[in-house]
C-alpha positions as CSV (number, residue, x, y, z in Angstrom):
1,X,19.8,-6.7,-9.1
2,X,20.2,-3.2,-8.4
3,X,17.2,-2.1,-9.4
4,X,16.0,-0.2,-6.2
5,X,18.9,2.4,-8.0
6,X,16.5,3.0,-10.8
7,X,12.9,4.0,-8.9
8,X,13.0,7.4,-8.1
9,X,12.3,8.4,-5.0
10,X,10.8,11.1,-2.8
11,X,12.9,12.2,0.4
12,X,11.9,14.0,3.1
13,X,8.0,14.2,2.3
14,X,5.5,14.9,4.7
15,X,2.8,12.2,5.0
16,X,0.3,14.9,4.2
17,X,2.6,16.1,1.3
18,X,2.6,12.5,-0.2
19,X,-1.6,12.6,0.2
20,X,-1.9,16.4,-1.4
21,X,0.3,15.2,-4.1
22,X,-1.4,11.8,-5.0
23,X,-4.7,14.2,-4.7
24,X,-3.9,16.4,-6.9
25,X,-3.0,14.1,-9.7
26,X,-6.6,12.0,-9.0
27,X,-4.0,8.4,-7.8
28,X,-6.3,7.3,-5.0
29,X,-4.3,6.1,-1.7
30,X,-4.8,2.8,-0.1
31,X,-3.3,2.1,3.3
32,X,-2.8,-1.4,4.7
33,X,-4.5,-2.3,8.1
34,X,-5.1,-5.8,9.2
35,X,-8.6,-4.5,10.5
36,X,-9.5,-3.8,6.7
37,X,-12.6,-5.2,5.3
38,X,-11.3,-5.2,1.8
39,X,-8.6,-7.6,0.5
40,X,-5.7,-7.5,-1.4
41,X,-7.3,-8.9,-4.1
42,X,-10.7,-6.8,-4.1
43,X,-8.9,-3.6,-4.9
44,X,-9.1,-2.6,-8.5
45,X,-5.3,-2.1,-9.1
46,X,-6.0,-0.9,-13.2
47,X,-6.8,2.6,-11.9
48,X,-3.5,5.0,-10.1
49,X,-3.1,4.2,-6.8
50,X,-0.4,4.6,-4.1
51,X,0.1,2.2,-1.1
52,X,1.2,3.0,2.3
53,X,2.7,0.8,4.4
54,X,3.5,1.5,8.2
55,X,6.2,0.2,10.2
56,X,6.0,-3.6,10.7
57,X,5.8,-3.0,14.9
58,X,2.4,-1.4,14.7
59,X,1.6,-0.4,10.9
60,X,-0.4,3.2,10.2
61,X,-1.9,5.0,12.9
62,X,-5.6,5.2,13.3
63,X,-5.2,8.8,11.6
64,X,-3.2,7.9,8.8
65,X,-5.5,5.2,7.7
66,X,-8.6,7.1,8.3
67,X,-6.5,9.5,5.5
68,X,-6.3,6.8,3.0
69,X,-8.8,6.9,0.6
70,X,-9.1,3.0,0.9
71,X,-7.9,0.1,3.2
72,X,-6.7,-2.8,2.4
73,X,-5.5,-6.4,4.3
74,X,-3.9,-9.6,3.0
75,X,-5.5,-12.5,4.2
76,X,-3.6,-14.5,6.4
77,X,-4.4,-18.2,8.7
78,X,-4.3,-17.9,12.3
79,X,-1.6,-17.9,14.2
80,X,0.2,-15.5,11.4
81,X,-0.8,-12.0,12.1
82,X,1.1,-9.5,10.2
83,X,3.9,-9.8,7.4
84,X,7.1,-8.1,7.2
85,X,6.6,-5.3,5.2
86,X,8.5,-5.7,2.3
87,X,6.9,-8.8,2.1
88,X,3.3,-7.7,2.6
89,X,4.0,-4.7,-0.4
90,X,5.9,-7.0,-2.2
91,X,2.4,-9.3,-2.1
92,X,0.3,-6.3,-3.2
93,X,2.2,-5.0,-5.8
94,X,2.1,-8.6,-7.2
95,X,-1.2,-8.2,-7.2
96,X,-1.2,-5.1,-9.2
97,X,1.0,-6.3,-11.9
98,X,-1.3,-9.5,-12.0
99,X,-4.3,-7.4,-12.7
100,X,-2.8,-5.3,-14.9
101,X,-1.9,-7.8,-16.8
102,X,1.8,-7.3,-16.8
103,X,2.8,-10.6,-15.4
């Protein structure tokens, strides 16, 4: 509990701020689009990445995804079509930790 206090944060960042920044320190970018060939699961998570995660009404725009380095999609059976999306990140960064051996 009360952990959300001790991840520091970035406020007020452009999305193309957030992109130079992970650029200039070589963390690849991977946005989540349900139109992604790649799963979840398919992403090497070892290496420095960043996520980004659009609202849960209509996710990144065609622009910001086509910015992302990488696209990514969960999975899901039909009728489910999207996640909430602290649920969706929550599945991904799961993911990470798994294959980073941290879990």
């Amino acid at each position: 509990m009360g952990s959300a206090f001790r991840v520091p944060l970035w406020a007020g960042a452009t999305f193309e701020e957030a992109l130079g920044w992970c650029a200039e320190r070589g963390i690849r970018t991977v946005g989540t689009d349900a139109r992604a060939t790649a799963t979840h699961t398919e992403i090497d998570w070892t290496t420095p990445r960043a996520v980004i995660v659009g609202p849960e009404a209509g996710g990144l725009t065609d622009a910001e995804t086509r910015a992302a380095d990488e696209s990514v999609r969960i999975p899901m059976r039909e009728p489910v079509e999207s996640l909430n999306v602290a649920v969706a990140l929550g599945v991904i960064l799961y993911e990470a930790l798994r294959q980073r051996k941290l879990l």
